[in-house]
C-alpha positions as a LaTeX table, in Angstrom:
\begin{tabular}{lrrr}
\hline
Residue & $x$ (\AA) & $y$ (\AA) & $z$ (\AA) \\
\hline
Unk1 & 5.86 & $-1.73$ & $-17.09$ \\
Unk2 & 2.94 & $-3.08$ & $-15.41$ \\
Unk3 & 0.78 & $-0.79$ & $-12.44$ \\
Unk4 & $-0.15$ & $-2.04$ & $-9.43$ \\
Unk5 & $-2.52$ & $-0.63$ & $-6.21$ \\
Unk6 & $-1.47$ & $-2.14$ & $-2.76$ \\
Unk7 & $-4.56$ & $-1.11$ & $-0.57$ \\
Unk8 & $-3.84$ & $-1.87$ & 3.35 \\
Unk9 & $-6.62$ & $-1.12$ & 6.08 \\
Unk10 & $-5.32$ & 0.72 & 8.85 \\
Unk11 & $-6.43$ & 0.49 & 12.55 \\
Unk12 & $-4.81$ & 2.58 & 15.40 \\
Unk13 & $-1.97$ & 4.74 & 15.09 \\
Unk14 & 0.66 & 3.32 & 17.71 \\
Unk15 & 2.01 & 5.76 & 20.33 \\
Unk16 & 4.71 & 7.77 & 19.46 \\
Unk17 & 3.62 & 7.99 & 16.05 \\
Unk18 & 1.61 & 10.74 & 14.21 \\
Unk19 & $-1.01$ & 10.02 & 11.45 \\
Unk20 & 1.09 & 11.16 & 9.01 \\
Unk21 & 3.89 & 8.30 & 9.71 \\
Unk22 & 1.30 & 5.84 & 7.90 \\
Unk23 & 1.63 & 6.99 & 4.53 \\
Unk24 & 5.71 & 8.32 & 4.92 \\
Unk25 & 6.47 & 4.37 & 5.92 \\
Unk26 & 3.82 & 2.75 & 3.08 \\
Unk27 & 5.57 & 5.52 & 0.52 \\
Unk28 & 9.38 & 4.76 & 1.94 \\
Unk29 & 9.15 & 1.10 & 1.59 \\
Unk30 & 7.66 & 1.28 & $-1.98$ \\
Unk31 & 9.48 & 3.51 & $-3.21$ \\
Unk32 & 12.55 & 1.51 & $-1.98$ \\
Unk33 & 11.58 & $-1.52$ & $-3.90$ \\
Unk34 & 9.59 & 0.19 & $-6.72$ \\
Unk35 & 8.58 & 3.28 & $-8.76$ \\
Unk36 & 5.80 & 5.47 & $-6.23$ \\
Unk37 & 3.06 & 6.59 & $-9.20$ \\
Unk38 & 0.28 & 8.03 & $-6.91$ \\
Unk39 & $-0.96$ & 7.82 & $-3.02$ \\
Unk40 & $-4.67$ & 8.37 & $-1.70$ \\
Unk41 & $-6.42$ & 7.55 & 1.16 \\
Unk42 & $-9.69$ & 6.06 & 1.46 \\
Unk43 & $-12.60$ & 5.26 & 4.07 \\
Unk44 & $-14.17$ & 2.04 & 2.91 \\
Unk45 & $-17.06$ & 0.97 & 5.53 \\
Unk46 & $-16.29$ & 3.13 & 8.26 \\
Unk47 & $-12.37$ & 1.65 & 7.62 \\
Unk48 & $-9.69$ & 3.86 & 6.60 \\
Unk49 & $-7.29$ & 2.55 & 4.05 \\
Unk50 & $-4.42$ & 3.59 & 2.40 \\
Unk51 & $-3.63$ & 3.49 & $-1.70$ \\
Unk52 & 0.31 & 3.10 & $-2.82$ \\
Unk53 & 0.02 & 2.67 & $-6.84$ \\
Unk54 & 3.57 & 1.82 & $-8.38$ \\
Unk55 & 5.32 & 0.29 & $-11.56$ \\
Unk56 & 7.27 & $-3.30$ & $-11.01$ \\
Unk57 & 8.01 & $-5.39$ & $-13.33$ \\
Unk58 & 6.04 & $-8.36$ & $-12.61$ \\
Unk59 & 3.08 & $-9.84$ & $-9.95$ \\
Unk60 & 5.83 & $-11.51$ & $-8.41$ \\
Unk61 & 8.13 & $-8.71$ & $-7.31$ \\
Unk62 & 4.57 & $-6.84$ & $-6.51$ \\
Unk63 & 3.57 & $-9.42$ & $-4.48$ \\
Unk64 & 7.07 & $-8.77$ & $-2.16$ \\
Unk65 & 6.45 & $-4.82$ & $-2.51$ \\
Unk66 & 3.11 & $-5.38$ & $-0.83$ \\
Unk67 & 4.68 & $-7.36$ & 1.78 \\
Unk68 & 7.30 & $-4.77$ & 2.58 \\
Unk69 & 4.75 & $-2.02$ & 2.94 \\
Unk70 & 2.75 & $-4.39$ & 5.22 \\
Unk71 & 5.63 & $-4.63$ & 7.14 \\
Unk72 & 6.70 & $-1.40$ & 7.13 \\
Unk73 & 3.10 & 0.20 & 7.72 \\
Unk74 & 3.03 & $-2.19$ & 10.69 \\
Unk75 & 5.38 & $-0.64$ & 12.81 \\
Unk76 & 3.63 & 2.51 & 12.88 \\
Unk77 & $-0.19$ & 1.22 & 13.30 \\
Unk78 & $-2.31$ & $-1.16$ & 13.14 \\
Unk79 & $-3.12$ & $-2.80$ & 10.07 \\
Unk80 & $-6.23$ & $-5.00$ & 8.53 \\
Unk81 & $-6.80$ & $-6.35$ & 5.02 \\
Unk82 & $-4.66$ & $-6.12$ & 2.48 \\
Unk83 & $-5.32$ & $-6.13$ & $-1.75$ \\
Unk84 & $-3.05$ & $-6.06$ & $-4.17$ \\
Unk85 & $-4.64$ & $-5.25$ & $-7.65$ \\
Unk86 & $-2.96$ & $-5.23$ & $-11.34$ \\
Unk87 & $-4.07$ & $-2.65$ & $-14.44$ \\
Unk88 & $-5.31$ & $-4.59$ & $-17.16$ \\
Unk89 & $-6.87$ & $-2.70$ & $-20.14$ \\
Unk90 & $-8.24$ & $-0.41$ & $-18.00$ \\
Unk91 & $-9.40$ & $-2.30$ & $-15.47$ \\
Unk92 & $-7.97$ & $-2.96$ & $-11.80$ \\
Unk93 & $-8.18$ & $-6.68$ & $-11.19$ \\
Unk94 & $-6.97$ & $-8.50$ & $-8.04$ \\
Unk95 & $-3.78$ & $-10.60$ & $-8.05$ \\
\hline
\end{tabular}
């Protein structure tokens, strides 16, 4: 089964909400669509982003996991630019 990365920027954290809440919504929507491999986060430029790779069963259906965890990271801060990338022969390549 093919691996993807979704990698999603993140701004603010919204009130009421604790840092942590970022990565429990990005995991709970995944994981509710799709097979959770691995989290990280990341600081890219000064910009914090956070790393959800998972197993789906085609771009497709990763394309609408990456859109629920958008979604889902959305209510609980900010949230910038979003990539969605596939493993191909060792390689991460963008979809």
């Amino acid at each position: 089964m093919p691996s993807y990365r979704a990698i999603l920027s993140i701004g603010d954290v919204h009130p009421g909400h604790g840092p942590e809440a970022v990565m429990d919504a990005a995991v709970a929507a995944v994981s509710s669509m799709a097979t959770v491999e691995q989290t990280d986060i990341q600081v890219l430029s000064n910009v914090p982003q956070i790393v959800v790779r998972f197993h789906i069963g085609d771009d497709a259906n990763a394309h609408d996991v990456a859109g629920v965890m958008h979604d889902a990271v959305a209510e609980v801060a900010t949230t910038g630019s979003a990539r969605l990338l596939l493993r191909r022969g060792g390689r991460w390549l963008p979809i």
